[in-house]
PyMOL commands that place a pseudoatom at each C-alpha (Angstrom):
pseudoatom trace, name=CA, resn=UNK, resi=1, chain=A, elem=C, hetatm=0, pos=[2.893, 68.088, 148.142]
pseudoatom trace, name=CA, resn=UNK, resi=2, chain=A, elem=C, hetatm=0, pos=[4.612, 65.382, 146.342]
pseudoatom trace, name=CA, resn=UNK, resi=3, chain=A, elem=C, hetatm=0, pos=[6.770, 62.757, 148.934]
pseudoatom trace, name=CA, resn=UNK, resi=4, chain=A, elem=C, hetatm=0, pos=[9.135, 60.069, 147.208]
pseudoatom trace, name=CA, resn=UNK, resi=5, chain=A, elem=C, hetatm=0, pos=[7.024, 57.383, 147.454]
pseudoatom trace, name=CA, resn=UNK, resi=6, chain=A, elem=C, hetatm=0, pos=[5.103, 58.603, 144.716]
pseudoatom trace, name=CA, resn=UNK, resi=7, chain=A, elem=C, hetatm=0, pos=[7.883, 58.888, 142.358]
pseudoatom trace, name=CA, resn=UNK, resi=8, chain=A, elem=C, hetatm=0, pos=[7.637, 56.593, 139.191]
pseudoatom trace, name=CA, resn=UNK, resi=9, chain=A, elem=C, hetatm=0, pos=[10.157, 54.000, 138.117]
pseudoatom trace, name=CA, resn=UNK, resi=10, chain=A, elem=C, hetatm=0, pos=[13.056, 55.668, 136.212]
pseudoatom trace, name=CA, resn=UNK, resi=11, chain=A, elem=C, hetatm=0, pos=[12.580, 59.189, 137.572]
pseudoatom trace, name=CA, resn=UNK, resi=12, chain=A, elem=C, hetatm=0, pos=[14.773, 61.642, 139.154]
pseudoatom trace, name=CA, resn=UNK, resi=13, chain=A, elem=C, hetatm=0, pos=[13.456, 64.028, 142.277]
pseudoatom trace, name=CA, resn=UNK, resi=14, chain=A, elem=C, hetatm=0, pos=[15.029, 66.680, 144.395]
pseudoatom trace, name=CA, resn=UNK, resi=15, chain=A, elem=C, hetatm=0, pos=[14.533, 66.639, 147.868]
pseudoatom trace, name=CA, resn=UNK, resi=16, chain=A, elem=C, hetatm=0, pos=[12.876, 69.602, 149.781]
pseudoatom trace, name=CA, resn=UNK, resi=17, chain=A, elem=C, hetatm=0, pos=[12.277, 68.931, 153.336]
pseudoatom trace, name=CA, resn=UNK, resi=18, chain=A, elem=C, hetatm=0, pos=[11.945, 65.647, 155.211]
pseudoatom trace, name=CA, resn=UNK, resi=19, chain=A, elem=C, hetatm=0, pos=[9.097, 65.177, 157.520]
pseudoatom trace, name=CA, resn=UNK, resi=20, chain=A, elem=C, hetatm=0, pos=[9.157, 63.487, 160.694]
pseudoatom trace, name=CA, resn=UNK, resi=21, chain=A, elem=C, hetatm=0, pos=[10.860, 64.126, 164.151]
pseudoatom trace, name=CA, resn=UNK, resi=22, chain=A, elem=C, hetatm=0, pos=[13.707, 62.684, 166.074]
pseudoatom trace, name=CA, resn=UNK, resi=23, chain=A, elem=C, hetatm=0, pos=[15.484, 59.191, 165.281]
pseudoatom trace, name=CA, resn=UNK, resi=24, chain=A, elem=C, hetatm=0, pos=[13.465, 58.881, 162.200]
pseudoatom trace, name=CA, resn=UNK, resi=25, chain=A, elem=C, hetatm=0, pos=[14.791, 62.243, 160.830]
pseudoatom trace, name=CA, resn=UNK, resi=26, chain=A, elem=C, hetatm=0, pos=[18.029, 61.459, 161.808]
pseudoatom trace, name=CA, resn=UNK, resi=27, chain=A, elem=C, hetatm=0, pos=[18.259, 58.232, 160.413]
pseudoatom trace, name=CA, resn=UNK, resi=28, chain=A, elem=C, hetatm=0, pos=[16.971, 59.388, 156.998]
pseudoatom trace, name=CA, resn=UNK, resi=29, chain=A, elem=C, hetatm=0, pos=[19.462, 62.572, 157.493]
pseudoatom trace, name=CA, resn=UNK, resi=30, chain=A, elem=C, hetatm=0, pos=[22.146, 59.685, 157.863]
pseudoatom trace, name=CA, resn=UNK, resi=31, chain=A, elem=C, hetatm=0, pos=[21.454, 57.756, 154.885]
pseudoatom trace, name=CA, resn=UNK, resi=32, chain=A, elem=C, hetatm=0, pos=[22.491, 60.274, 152.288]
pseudoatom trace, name=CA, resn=UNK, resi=33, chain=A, elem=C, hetatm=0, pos=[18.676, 61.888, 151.915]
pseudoatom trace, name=CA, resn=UNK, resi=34, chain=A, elem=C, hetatm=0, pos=[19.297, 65.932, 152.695]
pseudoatom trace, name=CA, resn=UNK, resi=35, chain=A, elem=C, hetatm=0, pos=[17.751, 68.327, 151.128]
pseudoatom trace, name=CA, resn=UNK, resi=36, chain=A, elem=C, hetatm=0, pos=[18.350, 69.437, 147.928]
pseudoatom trace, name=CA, resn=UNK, resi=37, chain=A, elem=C, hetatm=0, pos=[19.924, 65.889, 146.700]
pseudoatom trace, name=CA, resn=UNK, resi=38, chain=A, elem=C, hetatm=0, pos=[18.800, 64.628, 143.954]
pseudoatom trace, name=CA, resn=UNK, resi=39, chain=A, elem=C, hetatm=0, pos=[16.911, 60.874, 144.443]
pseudoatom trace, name=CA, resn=UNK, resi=40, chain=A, elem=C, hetatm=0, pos=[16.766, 58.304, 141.053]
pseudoatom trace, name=CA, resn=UNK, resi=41, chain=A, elem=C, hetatm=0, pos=[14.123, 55.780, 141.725]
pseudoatom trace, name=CA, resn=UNK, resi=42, chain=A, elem=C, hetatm=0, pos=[15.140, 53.000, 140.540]
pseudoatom trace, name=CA, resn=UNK, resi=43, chain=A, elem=C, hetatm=0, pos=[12.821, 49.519, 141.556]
pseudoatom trace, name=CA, resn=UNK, resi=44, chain=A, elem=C, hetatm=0, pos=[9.978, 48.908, 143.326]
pseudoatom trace, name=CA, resn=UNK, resi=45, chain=A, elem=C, hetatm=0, pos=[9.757, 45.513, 145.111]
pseudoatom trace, name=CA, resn=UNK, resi=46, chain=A, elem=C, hetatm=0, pos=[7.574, 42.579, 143.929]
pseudoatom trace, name=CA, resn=UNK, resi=47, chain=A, elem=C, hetatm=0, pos=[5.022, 44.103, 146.508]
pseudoatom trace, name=CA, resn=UNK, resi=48, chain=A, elem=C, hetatm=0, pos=[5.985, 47.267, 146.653]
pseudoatom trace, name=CA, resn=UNK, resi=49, chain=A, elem=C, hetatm=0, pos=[7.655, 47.948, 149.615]
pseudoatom trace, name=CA, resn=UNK, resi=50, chain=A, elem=C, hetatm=0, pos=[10.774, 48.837, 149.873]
pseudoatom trace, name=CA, resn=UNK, resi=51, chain=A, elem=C, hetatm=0, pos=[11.557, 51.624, 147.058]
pseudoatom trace, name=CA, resn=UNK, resi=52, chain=A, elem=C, hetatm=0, pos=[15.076, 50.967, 145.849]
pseudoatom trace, name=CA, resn=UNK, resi=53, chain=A, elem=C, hetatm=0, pos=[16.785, 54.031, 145.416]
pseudoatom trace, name=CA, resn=UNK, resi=54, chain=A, elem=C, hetatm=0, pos=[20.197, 55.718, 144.041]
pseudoatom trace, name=CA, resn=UNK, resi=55, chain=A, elem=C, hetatm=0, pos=[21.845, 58.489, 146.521]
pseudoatom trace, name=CA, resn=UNK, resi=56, chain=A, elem=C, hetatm=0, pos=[24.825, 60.064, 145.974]
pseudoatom trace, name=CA, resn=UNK, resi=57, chain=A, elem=C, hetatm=0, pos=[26.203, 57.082, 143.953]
pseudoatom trace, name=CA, resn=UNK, resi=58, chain=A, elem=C, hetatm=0, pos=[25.057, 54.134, 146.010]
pseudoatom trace, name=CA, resn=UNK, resi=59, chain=A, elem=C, hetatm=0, pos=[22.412, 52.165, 146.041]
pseudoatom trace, name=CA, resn=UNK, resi=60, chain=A, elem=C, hetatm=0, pos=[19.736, 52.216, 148.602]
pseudoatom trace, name=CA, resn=UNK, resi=61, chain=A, elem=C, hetatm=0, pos=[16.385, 50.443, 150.109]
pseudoatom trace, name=CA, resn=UNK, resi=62, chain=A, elem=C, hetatm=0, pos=[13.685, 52.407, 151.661]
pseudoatom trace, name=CA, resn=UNK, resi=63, chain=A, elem=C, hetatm=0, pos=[10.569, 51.704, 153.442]
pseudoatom trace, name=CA, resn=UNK, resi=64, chain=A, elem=C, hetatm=0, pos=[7.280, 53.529, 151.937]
pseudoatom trace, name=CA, resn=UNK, resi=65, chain=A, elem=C, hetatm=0, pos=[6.811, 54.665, 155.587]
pseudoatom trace, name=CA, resn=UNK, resi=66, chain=A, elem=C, hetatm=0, pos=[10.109, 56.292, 155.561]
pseudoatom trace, name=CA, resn=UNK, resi=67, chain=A, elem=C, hetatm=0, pos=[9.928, 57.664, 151.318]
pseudoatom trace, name=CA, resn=UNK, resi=68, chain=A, elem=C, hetatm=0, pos=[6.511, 59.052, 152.544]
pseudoatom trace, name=CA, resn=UNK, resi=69, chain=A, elem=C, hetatm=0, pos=[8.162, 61.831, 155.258]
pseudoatom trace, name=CA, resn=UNK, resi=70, chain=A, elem=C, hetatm=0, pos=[10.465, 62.493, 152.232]
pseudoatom trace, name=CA, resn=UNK, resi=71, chain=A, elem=C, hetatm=0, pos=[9.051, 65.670, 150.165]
pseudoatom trace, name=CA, resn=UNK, resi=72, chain=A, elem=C, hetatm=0, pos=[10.417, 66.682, 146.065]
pseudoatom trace, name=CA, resn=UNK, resi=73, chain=A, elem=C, hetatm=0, pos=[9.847, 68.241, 143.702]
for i in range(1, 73): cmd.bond("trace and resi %d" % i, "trace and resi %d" % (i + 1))
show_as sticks, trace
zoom trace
């Protein structure tokens, strides 16, 4: 199983399922991140949290907690 946060730099994944239960889901569900949408990674931070990511044509921050309940392919 490969999760987002283990996406390189300058790749593109597709979501398949997102982990987790409740407000977490939700809030992931919220941002843009179904399944089946494609994910660009774009930056890491200096220190490598958060993962800065394009969705559906805008730009977005993620916590490596949160990228790592995210599963693609």
């Amino acid at each position: 199983m490969k999760v987002l946060k283990d996406v390189d730099v300058g790749k593109t994944a597709t979501v398949i399922k997102i982990h987790g239960e409740g407000a977490v889901k939700r809030r992931i569900m919220d941002m843009g991140i179904t399944r089946h949408t494609p994910v660009y990674v774009k930056k890491l931070a200096p220190l490598g949290d958060p993962i800065e990511v394009t969705v559906r044509g805008y730009e977005l921050s993620i916590r490596k907690a949160d990228a790592a309940m995210i599963e693609v392919e």
